[in-house]
C-alpha positions, 0 to 999 in steps of 0.5 A, a space after each residue: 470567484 474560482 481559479 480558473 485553469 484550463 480546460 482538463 484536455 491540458 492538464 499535464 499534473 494531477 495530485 491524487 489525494 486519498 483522504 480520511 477525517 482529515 479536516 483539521 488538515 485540509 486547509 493547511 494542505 490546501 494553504 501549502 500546496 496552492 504555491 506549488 501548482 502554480 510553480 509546476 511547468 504546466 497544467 495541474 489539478 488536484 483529486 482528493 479522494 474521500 475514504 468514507 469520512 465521518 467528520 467535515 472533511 467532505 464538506 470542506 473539499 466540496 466548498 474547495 472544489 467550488 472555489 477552485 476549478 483546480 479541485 476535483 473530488 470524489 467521494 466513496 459510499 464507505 471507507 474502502 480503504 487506502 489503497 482503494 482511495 489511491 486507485 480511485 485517484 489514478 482512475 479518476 486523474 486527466 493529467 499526464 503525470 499523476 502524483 500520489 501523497 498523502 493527505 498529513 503533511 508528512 509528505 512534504 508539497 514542495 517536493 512535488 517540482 523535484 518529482 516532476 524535474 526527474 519526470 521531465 528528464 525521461 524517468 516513468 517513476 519517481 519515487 520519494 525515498 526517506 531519509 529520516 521519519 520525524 515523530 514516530 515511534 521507535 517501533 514504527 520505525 524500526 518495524 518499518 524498517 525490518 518490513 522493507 528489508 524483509 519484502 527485498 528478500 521475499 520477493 523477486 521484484 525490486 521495491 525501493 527500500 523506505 519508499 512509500 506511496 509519495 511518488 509520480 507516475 507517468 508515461 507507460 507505468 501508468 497505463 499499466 498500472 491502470 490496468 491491474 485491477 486485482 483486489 488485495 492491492 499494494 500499489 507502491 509494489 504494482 508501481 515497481 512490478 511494472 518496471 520502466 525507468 524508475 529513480 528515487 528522490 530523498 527527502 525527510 519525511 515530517 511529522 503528522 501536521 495534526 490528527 492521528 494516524 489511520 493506520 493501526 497496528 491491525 491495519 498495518 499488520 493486513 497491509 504487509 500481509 497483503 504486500 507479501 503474499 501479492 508478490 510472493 510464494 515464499 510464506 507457502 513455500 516455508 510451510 512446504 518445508 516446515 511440513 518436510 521437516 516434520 515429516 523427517 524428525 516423525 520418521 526419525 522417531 519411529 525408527 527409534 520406537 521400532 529400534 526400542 521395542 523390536 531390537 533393544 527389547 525395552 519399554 518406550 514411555 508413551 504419553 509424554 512423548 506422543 503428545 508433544 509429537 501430536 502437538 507439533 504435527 499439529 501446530 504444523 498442519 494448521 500454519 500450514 492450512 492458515 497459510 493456504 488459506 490466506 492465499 485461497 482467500 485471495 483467489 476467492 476475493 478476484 473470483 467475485 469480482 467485485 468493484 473495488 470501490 464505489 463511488 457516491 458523489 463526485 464536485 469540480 470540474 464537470 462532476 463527472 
């Protein structure tokens, strides 16, 4: 028999789940959150967004959302990414209030009525703040570190320090965010561009319940490049003075040359010289171009227009 909670026009939480070969941790998931839907003061109903997943994760959110009229899924043609799945989540969800999480366990479920506490006392974003991150690395931790410090100064928007996608969002926040539609997506950076009444709540994040990440080091690596270069002409502006640097010592060394030979009548050594300062300027110009490109990219990624994800099927609650 399915649980049975209302019809979608009274859904006042959704829970937007992105999800990739996650089957050893859907059922405790699911075991853990179940309680918390029917905690919350209203309505709720839960989108798990399928990233493409080669393992059983499909198969079980389809007998999940037969089960249980709470459940909704959809499923992606391929893997369109994390972010992706997110915005899929936030396009797809009924509820008045949209909760982000992810799928490990690490963001904790029981969380989820303090978000919406802070919701109900007028807050458009509430987002959960780390206290301690439980079973990583000492370099995850610490390069997560240096990169939330670092977007601070990069960037003029104000993104919460050790604050991930594990957020509520609601009100006017989220028909703004709804509405950029641009391809190379940081969504806890959008969600702070957007302003309104934002607050923090902490929390200490858990360790993986089972599996292992998904995020590499490569993808890691293009999720901060896609972070910086989405809110900041600082990385084209560092090239910029790079290049007036260079500029002003090649300056300074053709002076001296002309000094040498026109006025001090010496022979200036040639070789070792010229190829150091043909290799600077070198190295200068292709950071430079690779920096122009990186944003070029960008542009020609919007200019397309492609979709930002594609749907291939969808169960639970009228499978639209």
């Amino acid at each position: 028999m399915s649980v049975s909670q209302g019809s979608s026009s009274e859904v006042v939480y959704s829970i937007v789940i992105p999800v990739y070969n996650e089957e050893q941790v859907l059922p405790e998931l699911y075991k853990q959150l179940s309680p918390v839907l029917d905690s919350l003061d209203g309505e709720a109903e839960v989108v798990f967004v399928d990233d493409g997943s080669t393992d059983q994760s499909a198969s079980f959110l389809r007998g999940l959302a037969c089960r249980d009229d709470r459940v909704r899924t959809i499923r992606f043609s391929r893997n369109f990414g994390h972010q992706a799945a997110i915005t899929a989540g936030l396009d797809a969800a009924r509820g008045q209030a949209v909760v982000v999480m992810d799928a490990d366990l690490q963001d904790p479920p029981e969380l989820i009525p303090e978000l919406a506490r802070k919701w109900r006392e007028g807050y458009e974003v509430v987002y959960a703040q780390r206290r301690s991150r439980r079973g990583e690395s000492y370099f995850k931790r610490f390069s997560a570190s240096i990169y939330y410090r670092l977007m601070v100064h990069l960037t003029k928007v104000e993104i919460p320090v050790d604050a991930g996608d594990f957020r509520l969002i609601g009100g006017s926040a989220l028909v703004a965010l709804r509405s950029m539609r641009e391809k190379h997506r940081y969504v806890r950076g959008m969600v702070s561009w957007v302003g309104f009444r934002q607050t923090g709540v902490p929390y200490t994040r858990k360790e993986r319940f089972a599996g292992e990440t998904k995020y590499t080091l490569g993808r890691m690596l293009r999720f901060a490049a896609d972070g910086i270069t989405s809110f900041s002409w600082v990385p084209l502006r560092i090239a910029v003075h790079i290049g007036l640097i260079a500029s002003a010592l090649s300056l300074g060394m053709v002076l001296w040359v002309l000094y040498e030979a026109l006025i001090a009548r010496r022979t200036v050594p040639g070789w070792a010289s010229t190829v150091v300062i043909i290799l600077f300027l070198g190295g200068v110009q292709l950071f430079s171009i690779g920096m122009l490109g990186e944003y070029i990219g960008r542009v020609y990624d919007e200019v397309r227009n492609r979709p930002l994800y594609i749907i291939d099927d969808s169960d639970g609650a009228d499978d639209d």
